[in-house]
N, C-alpha and C positions, 0 to 999 in steps of 0.2 A: 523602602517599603512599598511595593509594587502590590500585593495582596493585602485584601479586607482580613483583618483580623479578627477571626470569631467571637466576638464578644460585643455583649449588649450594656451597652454605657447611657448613664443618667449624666447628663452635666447641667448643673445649678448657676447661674451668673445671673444679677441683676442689672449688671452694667451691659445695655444694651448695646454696643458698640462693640466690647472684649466678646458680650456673648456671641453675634454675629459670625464675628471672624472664627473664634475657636470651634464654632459649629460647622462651618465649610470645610473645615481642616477634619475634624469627626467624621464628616458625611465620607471621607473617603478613605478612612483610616478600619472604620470596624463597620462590623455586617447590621447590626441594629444602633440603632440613636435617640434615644429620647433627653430632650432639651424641657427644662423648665428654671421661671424667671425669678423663683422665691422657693424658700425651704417649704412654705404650706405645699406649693404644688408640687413638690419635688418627692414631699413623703407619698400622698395622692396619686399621684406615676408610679411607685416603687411598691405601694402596696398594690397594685394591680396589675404591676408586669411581671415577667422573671429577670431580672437585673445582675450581671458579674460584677459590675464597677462603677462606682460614683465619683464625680470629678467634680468637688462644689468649692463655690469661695466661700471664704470663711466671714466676712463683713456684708449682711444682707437685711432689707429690712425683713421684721414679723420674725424670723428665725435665722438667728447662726449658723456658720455650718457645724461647729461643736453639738447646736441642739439637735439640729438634721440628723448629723451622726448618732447620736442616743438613740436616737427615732428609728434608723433604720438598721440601727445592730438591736434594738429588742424585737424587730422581725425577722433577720437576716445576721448573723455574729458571723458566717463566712463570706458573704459580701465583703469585697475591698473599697475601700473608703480614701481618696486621693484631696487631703484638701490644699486649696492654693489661696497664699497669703502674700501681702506686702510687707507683712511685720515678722520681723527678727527676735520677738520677744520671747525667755525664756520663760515664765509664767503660762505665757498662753500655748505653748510647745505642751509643753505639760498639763495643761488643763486639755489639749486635744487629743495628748495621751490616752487620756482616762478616759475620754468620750471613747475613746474606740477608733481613734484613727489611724492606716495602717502607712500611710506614705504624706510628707508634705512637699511641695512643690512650691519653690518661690516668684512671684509675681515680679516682672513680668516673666512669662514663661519661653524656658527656653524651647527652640522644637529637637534638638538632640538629647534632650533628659526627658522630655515628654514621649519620644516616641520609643528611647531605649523603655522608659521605665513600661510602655502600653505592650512591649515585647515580651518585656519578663513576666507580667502579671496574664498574658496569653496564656505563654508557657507552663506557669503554676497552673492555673483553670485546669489544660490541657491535661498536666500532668496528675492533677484531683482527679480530674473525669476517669483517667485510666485506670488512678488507684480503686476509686469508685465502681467500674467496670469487673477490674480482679475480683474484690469480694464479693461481688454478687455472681460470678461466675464461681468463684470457688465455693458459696453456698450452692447455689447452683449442682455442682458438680458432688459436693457432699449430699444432696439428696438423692443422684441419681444412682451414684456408687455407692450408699453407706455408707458414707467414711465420716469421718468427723478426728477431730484434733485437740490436742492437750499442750499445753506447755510449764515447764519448772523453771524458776528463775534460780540459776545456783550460787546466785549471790546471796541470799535471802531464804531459799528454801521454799519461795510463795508457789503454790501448784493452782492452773487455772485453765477451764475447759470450754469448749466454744459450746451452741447453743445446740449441735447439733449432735453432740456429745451425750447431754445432760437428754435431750430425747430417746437417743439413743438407749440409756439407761434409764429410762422412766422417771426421772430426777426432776423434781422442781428447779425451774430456771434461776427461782427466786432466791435459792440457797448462797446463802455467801459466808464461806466458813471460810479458814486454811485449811482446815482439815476435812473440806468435801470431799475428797477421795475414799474417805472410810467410809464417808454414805453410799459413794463408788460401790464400794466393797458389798453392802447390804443387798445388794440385787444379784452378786459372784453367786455360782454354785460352791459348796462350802469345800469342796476336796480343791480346788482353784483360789477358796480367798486366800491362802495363806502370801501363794507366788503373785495374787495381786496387789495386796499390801507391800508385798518383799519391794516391787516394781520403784515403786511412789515414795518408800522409807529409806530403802538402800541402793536399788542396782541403779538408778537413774542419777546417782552422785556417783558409782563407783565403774561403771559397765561404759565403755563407748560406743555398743549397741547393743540393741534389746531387741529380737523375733523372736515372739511368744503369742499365744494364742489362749483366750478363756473362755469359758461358759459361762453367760447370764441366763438369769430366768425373767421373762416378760411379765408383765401384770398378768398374762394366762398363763403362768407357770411354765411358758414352754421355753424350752431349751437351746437360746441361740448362742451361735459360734463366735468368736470375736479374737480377729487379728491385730496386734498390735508391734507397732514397732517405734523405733526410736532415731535423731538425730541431732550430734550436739553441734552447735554452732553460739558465735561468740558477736553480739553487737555493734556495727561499728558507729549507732549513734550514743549508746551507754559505754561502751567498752565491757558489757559483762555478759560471761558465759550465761549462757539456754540451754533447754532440752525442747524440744520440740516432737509431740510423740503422735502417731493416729491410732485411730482403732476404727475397723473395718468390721461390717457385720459380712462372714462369710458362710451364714447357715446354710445356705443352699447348696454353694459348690462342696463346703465340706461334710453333708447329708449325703449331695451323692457321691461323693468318696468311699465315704463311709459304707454308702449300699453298695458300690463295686466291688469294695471290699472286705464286705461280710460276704459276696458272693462268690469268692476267691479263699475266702478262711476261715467257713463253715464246711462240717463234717456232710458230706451229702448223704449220710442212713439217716445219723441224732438228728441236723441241723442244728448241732451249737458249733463251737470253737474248732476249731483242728488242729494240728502242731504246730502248724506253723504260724498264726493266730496267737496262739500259748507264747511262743518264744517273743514272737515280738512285740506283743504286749508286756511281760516277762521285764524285758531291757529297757523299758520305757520306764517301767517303775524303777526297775534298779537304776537308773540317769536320775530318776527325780528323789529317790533316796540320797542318792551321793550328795546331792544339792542341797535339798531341805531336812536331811536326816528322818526322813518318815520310815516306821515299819512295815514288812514283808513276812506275810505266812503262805508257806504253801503246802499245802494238800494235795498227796500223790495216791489214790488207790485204786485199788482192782478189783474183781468179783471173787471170791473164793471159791476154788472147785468150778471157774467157770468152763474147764473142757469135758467136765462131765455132763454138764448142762447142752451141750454142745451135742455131745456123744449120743445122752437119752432121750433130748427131747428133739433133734435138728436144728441146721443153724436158722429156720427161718422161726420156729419159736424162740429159740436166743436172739433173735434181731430183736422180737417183741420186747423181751427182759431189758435187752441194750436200752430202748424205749422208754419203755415206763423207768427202769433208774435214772436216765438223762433227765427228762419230766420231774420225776420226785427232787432230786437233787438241786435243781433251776427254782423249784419253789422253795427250796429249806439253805438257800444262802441270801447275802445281801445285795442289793440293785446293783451296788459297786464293787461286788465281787467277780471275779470272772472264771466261769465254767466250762472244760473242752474235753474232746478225746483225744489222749496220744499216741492211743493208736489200739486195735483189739476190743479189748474188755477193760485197759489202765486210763484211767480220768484223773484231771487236775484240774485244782483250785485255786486261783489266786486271789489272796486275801490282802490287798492296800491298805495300808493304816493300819494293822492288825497285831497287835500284840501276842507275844507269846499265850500267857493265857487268855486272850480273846480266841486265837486261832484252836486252841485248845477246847476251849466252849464250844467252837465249832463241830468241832471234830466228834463230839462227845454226842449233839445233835443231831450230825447227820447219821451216826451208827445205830442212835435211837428209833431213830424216821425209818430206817431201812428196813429194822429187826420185827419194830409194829407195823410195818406193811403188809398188806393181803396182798401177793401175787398170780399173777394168771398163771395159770396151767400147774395153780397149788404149788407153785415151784417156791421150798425158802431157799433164800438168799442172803448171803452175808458180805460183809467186804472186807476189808484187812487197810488201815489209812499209814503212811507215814509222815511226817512233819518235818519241817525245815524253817528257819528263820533268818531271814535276811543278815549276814555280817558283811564288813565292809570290802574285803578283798573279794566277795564274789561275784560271779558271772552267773547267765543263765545257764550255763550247762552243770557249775559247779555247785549251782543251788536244786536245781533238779535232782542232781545223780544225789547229793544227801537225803533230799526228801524219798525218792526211791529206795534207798538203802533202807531206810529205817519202814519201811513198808517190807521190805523182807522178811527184817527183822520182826514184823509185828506181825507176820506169815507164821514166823519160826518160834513164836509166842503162843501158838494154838491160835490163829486167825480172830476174827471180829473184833479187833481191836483195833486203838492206834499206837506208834511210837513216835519220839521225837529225841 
């Protein structure tokens, strides 16, 4: 042992002679040394320094080292506590147990178990300090990124979420359920709790990963993005299977995503949706239908007679009409519906979660809205809808061309109606 060993050592001995010597041998073994000649002064030192290791004998007058040790594990329980005795007894082995003592040394002391054991108790420090270091850099780093982390134990089922988490979601720290995931749940936007419950109940015992993304709403209602993902691994100090999962607040990158490409899949006359906006929005539902079983209505129509519109009045008063029906039709659907051109005078509606007769109500609504409208340039207007509903073999072009179809058909009906 050529190098001081970073540690700051208390060593207690009343026998003035052992203390001496063993104090010489300290002085060049570790980087700090405080020496004292009885437990009173030894607590005294301890409560006033920062202390890694206590090295006291255990026969001293005023205080024991067993009382010492009480003494300085109810200031310090990570503090290492080395006591050194001449007695073999097993009573008193055990009464220093309970005191708190973490190594015994026997007197007289060797220097090859003295200085292995000053190595290993380095090493532990050394190796705390680091652990200590990790999670504050990984808090740390949870602040800087958004991120934060969850874990399921799938032995047991226990789900549990770090602190940075439960901010994250507006959640009381204080909560301690198993089932704080559902209170999870209460801040989801509601078209999202279902796949965030699914997460937490099912796919996290049955999926070997999980990239999925939700929306939460903030205490101001507003709407952030949230990336989550999953990975299992298995303990090698329990032996039992984890899941260990994060979630990432990625509102901003996926805001401007989102605005790049609204500005890529918006009609540039309406400014709503365009076809290809339609479509693949379209297949995002029908992906989460096949999944979660949710329904799909969609809403295909046109303008009736709108080439005569075209004809009488020019196409820049028919751009107006295009206009004002975009407009009407954006305020006479749901927030969570989606509205586009597909192309001309033909508009679609995708109606998520929507039942047959919900879609139906729909329809019945909009034909209403359009009929009491006062339009510019006294032009009436009508439209002709057709209906389509999500079944399982389909695709988006084979859900389209039905909804289309039956818009024909609701043509071939004497127009301002709908078919399905």
């Amino acid at each position: 042992m050529n190098r001081k060993l970073n540690l700051t050592l208390l060593y207690v001995e009343d026998e003035v002679d052992t203390r001496e010597k063993l104090t010489e041998v300290f002085k060049h073994k570790v980087k700090k040394l405080y020496v004292a000649k009885d437990g009173i002064e030894a607590l005294d030192i301890f409560k006033n320094n920062y202390i890694h290791l206590v090295i006291s004998d255990y026969k001293m007058p005023k205080m024991n080292g067993n009382e010492l040790c009480k003494g300085i594990k109810k200031i310090n329980q990570l503090v290492t506590f080395i006591l050194l005795t001449a007695f073999n007894d097993s009573e008193l082995l055990i009464e220093s147990i309970e005191a708190g003592v973490d190594k015994f040394l026997q007197k007289p002391v060797e220097s090859k178990k003295l200085f292995g054991l000053l190595n290993s108790i380095d090493e532990s420090i050394t190796n705390r300090f680091e652990l200590e270091k990790s999670v504050v850099c990984l808090q740390e780093v949870e602040k800087i990124a958004l991120l934060s982390y969850w874990s399921v134990n799938l032995k047991d089922g226990t789900i549990s979420f770090s602190k940075e988490a439960f901010n994250l979601f507006d959640i009381d720290t204080k909560l301690d359920s198993p089932l704080v995931y559902q209170t999870f749940a209460t801040k989801v936007r509601d078209s999202d709790k279902f796949k965030f419950l699914d997460i937490f109940e099912r796919r996290v015992f049955t999926d070997d990963f999980i990239d999925d993304m939700i929306v939460i709403k903030d205490k101001n209602s507003k709407e952030r993005y949230i990336h989550t993902v999953t990975k299992k691994w298995k303990s090698s100090v329990c032996g039992v299977k984890h899941v260990i999962g994060f979630f990432q607040d990625i509102s901003s990158f996926e805001l401007e995503r989102l605005t790049i490409l609204k500005d890529t899949q918006l009609d540039p006359v309406l400014k709503i949706a365009n076809k290809r906006y339609i479509s693949n929005e379209l297949s995002v539902l029908i992906n989460s239908s096949r999944r979660y079983g949710h329904s799909i209505g969609v809403l295909f129509f046109d303008i009736d007679n709108f080439k005569s519109i075209n004809e009488n009045y020019g196409h820049l008063k028919a751009d107006d009409i295009l206009l004002e029906l975009a407009e009407l039709i954006k305020n006479s659907i749901r927030q969570s519906d989606i509205f586009g051109r597909w192309g001309g005078d033909e508009f679609v509606v995708l109606a998520p979660q929507s039942s047959p007769t919900s879609t139906m109500h729909l329809s019945d609504k909009i034909l209403k809205i359009v009929n009491s409208h006062t339009w510019k340039h006294g032009i009436n207007l009508t439209i002709s809808i057709g209906l389509a509903f999500y079944e399982a073999d389909d695709d988006v072009q084979s859900l389209l061309n039905r909804a289309d179809m039956k818009m024909l058909e609701a043509k071939r009906c004497g127009k301002n109606n709908y078919k399905h």
